[in-house]
VOSEVO-710523 format. One record per atom (N, C-alpha, C): residue number from 1; atom name; x, y, z. Coordinates in pm, 1 decimal. Example, Ala and Ser with C-alpha at 12.3 -4.5 7.8 and 13.67 -1.06 7.14 Angstrom:
REM VOSEVO-710523
{1, "N", {1319.0, -569.0, 780.0}}
{1, "CA", {1230.0, -450.0, 780.0}}
{1, "C", {1320.0, -330.0, 780.0}}
{2, "N", {1285.0, -225.0, 708.0}}
{2, "CA", {1367.0, -106.0, 714.0}}
{2, "C", {1290.0, 3.0, 787.0}}
This chain:
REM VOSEVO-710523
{1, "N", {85.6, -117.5, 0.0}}
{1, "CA", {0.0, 0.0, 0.0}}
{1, "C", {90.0, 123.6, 0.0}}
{2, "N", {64.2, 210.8, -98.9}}
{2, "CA", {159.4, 324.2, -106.9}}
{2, "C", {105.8, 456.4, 54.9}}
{3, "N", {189.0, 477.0, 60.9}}
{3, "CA", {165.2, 535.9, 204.1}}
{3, "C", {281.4, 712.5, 200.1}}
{4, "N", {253.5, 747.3, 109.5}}
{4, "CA", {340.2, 883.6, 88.9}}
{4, "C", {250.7, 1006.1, 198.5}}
{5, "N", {306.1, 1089.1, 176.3}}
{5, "CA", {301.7, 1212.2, 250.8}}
{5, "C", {126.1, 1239.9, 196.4}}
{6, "N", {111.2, 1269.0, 36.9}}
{6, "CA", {-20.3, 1276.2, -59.9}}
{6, "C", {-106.3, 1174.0, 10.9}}
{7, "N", {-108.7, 1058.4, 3.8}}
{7, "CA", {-175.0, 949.1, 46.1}}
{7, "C", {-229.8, 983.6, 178.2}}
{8, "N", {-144.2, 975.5, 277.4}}
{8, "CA", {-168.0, 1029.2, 411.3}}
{8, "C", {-278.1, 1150.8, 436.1}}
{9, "N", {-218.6, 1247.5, 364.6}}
{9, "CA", {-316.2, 1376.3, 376.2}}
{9, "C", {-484.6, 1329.5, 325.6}}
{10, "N", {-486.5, 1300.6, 186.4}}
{10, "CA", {-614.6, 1259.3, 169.6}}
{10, "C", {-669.9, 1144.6, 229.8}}
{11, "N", {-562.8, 1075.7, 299.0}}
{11, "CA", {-732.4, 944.3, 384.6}}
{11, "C", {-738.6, 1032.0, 506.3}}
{12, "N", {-624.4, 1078.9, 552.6}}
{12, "CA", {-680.7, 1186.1, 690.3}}
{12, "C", {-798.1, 1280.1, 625.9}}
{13, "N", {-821.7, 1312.1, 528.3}}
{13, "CA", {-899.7, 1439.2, 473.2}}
{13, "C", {-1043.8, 1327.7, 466.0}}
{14, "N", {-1044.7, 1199.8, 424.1}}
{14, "CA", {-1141.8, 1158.7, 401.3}}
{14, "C", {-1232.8, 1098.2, 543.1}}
{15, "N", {-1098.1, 1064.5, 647.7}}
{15, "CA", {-1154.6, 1037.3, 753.6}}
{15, "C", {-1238.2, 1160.3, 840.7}}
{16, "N", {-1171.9, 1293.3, 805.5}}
{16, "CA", {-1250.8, 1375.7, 878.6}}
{16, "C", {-1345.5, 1417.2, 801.6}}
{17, "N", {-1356.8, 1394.7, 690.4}}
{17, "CA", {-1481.1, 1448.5, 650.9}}
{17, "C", {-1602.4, 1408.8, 668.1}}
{18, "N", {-1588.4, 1222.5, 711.6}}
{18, "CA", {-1696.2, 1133.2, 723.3}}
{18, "C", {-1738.9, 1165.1, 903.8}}
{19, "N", {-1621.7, 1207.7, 992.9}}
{19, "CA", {-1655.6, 1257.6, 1113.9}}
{19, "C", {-1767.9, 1389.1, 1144.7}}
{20, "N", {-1714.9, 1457.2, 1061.4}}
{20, "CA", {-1774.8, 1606.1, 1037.8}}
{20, "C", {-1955.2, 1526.3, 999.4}}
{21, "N", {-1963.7, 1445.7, 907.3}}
{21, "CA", {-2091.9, 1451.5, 800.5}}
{21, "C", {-2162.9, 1364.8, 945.0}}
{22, "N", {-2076.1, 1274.5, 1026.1}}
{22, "CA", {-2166.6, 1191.9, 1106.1}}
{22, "C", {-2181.5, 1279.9, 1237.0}}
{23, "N", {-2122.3, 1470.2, 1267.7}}
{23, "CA", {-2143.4, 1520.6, 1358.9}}
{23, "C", {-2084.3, 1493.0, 1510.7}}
{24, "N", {-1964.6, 1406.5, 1442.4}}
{24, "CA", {-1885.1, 1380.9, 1564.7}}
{24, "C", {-1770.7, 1483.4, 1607.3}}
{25, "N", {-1739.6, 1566.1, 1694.0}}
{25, "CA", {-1601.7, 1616.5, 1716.3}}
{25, "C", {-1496.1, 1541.6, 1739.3}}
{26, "N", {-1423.3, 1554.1, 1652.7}}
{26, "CA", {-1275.7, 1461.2, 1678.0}}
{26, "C", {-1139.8, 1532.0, 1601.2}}
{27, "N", {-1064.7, 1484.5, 1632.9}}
{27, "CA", {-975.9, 1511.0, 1522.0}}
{27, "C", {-874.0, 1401.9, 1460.8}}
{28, "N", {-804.5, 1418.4, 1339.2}}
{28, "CA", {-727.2, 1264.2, 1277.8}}
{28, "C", {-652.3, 1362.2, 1299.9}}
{29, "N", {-528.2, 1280.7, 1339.8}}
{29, "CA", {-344.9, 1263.4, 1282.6}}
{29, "C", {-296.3, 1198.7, 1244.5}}
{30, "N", {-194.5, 1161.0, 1173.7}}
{30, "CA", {-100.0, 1091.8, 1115.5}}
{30, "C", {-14.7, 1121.3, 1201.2}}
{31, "N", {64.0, 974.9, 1227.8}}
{31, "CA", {200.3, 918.6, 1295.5}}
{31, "C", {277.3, 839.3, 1234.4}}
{32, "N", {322.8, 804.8, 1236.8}}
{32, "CA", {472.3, 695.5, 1207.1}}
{32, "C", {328.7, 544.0, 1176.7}}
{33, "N", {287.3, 484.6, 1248.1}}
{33, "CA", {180.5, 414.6, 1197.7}}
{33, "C", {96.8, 366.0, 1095.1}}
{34, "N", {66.0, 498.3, 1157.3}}
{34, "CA", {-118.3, 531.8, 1051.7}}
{34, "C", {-179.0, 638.6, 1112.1}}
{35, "N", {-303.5, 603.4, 1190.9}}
{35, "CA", {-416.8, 774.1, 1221.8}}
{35, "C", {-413.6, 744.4, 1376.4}}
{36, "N", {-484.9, 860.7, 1370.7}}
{36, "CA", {-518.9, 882.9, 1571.4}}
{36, "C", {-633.0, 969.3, 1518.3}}
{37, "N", {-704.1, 917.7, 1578.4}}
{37, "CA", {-865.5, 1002.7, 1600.9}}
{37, "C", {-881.2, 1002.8, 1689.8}}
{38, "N", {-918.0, 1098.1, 1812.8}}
{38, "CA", {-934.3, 1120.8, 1923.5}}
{38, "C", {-1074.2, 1160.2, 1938.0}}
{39, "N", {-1144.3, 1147.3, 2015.6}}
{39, "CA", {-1303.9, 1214.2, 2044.8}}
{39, "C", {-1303.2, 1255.4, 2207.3}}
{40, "N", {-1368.2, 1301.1, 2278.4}}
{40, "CA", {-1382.0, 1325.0, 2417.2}}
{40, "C", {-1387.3, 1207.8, 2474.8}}
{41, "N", {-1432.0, 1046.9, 2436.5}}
{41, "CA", {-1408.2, 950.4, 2504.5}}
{41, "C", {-1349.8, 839.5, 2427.0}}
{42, "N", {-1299.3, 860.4, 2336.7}}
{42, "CA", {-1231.7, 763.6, 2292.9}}
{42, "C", {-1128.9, 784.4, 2236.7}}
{43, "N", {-991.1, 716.8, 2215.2}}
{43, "CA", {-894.2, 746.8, 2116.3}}
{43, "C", {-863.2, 612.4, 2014.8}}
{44, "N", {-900.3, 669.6, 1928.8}}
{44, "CA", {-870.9, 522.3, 1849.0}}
{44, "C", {-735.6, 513.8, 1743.7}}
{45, "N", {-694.9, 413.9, 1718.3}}
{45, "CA", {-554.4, 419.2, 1658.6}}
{45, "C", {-574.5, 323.8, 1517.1}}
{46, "N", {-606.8, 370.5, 1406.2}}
{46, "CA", {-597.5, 314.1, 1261.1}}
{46, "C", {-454.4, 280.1, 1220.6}}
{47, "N", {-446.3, 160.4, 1121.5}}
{47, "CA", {-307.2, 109.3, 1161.4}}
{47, "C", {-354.1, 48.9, 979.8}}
{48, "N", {-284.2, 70.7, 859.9}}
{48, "CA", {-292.1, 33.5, 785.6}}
{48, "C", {-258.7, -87.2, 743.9}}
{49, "N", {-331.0, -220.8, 669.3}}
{49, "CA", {-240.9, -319.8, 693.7}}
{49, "C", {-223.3, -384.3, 529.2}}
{50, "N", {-61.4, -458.2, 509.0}}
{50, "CA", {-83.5, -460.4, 354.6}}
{50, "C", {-115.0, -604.2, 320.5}}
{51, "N", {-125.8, -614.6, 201.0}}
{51, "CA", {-105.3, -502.7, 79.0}}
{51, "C", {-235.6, -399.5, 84.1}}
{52, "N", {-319.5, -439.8, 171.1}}
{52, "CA", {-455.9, -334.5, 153.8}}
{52, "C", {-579.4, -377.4, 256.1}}
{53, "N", {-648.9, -263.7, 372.7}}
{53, "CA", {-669.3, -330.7, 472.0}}
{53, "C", {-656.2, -250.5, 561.4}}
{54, "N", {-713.8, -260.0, 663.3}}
{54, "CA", {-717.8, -125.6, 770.4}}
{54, "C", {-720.9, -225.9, 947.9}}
{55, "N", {-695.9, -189.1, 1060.7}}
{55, "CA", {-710.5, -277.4, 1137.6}}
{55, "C", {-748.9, -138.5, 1266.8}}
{56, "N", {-793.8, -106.5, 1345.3}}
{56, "CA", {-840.3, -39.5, 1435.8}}
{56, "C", {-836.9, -95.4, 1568.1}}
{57, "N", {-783.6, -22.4, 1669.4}}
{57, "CA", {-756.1, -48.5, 1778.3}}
{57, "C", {-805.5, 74.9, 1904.1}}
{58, "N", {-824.2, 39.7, 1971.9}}
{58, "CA", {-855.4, 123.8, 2105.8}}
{58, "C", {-778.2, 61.7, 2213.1}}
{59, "N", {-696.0, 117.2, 2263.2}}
{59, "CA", {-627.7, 64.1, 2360.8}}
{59, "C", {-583.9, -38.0, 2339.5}}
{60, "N", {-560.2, -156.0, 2405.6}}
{60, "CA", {-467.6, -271.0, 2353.2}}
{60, "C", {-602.2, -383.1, 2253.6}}
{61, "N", {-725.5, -325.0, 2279.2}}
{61, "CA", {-820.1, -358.0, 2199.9}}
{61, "C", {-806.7, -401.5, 2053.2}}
{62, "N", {-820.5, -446.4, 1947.6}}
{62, "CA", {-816.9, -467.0, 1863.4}}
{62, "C", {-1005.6, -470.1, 1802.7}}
{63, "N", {-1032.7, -369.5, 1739.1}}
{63, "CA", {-1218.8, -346.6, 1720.4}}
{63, "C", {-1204.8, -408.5, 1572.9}}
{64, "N", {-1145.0, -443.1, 1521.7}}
{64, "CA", {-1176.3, -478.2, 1381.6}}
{64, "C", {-1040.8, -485.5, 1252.1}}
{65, "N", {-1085.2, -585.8, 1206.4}}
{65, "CA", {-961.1, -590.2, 1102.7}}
{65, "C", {-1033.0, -587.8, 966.5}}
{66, "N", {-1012.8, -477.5, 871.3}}
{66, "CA", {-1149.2, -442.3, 753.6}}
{66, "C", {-1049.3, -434.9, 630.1}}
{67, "N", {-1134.5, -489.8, 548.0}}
{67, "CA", {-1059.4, -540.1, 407.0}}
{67, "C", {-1067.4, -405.9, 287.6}}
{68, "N", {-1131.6, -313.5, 339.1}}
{68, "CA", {-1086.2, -181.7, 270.3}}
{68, "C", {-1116.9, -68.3, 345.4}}
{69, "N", {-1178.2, 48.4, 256.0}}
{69, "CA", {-1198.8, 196.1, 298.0}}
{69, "C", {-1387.9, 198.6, 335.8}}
{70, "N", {-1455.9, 131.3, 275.7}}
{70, "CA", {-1572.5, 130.2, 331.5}}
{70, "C", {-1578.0, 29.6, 497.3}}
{71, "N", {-1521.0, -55.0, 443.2}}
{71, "CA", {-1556.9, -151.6, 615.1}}
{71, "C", {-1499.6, -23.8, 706.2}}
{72, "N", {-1373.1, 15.8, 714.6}}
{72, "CA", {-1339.6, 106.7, 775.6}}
{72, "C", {-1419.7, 186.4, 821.3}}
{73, "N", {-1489.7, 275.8, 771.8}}
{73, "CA", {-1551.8, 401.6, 766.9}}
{73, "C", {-1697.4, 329.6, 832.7}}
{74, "N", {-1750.7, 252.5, 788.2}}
{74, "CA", {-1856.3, 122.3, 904.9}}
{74, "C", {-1860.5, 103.1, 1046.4}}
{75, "N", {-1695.3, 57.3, 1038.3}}
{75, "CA", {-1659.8, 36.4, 1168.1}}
{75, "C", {-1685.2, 169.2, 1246.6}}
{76, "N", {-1601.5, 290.4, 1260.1}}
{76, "CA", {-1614.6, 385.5, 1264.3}}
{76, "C", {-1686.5, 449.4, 1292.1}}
{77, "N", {-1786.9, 451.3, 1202.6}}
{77, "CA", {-1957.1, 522.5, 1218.4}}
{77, "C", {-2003.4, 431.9, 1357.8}}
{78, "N", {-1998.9, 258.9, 1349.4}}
{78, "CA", {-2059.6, 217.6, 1456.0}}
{78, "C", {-1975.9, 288.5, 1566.5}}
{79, "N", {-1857.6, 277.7, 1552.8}}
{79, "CA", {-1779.3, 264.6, 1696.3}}
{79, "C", {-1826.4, 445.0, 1759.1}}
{80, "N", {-1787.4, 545.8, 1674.0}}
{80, "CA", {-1861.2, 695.9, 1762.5}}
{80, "C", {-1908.3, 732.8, 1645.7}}
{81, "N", {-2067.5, 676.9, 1603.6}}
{81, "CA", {-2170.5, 771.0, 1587.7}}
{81, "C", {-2284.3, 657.1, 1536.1}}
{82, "N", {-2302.4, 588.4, 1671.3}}
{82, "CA", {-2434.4, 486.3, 1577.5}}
{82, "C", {-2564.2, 569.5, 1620.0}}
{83, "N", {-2599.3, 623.9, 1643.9}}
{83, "CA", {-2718.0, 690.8, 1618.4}}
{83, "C", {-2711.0, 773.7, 1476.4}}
{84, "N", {-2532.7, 798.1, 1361.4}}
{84, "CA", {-2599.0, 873.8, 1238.9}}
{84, "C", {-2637.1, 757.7, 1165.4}}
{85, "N", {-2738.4, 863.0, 1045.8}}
{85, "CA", {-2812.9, 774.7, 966.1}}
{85, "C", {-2731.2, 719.0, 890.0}}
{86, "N", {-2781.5, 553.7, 808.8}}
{86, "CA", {-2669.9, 483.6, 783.5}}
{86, "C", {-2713.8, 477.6, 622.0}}
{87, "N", {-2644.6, 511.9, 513.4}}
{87, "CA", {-2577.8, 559.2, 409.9}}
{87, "C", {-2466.5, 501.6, 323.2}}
{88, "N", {-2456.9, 549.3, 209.6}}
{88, "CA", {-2361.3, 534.1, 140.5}}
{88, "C", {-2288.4, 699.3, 137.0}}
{89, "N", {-2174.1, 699.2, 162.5}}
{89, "CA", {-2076.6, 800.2, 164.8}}
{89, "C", {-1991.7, 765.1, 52.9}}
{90, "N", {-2007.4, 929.5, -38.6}}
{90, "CA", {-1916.8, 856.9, -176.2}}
{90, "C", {-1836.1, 949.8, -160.6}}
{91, "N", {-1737.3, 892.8, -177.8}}
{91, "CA", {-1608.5, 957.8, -174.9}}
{91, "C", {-1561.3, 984.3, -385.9}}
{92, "N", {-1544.9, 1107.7, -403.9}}
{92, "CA", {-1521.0, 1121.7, -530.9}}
{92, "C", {-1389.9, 1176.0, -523.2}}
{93, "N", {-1304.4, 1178.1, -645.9}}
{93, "CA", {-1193.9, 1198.0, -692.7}}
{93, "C", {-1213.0, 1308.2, -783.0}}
{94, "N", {-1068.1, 1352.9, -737.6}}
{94, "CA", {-1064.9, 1551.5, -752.8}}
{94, "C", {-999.4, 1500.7, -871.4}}
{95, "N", {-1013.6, 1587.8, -958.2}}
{95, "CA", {-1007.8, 1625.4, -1116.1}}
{95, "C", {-856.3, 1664.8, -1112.0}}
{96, "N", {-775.5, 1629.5, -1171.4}}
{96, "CA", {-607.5, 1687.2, -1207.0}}
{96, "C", {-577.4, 1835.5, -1272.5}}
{97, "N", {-744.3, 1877.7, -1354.7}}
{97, "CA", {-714.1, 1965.0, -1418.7}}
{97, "C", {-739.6, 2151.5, -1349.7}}
């Protein structure tokens, strides 16, 4: 899984945007890892896994091991925000030009 500086910025950009749309306060970072999303009661730690694959952790917890960018974003929604409405979130691709 390519994991550059570009890469990084846009899944952090995509993770907060799906936070924002489900009305959660949080914020993503990037580490040496993968993400940190923090909320007022939870901190969760996204951990990319290859060749492609996401694995989520809370504390020494392990919440899920997801075979792309939607299970992810699933998990997620359940883990802080199952009361938003449940959806398809499309993620579109920005134009080069």
């Amino acid at each position: 899984m390519l994991q550059d500086t570009a890469w990084r910025t846009r899944t952090a950009s995509v993770l907060s945007g799906a936070l924002r749309l489900w009305d959660v306060a949080a914020t993503v970072q990037c580490d040496d890892d993968g993400f940190i999303v923090a909320t007022g009661g939870a901190t969760l730690r996204i951990v990319p896994r290859a060749p492609h694959g996401w694995m989520i952790v809370r504390g020494a917890e392990t919440l899920g091991v997801l075979a792309g960018m939607p299970g992810l974003l699933r998990q997620l929604r359940e883990e802080l925000a199952p009361q938003a409405k449940r959806g398809r979130l499309i993620i579109g691709a920005q134009s080069l030009l």
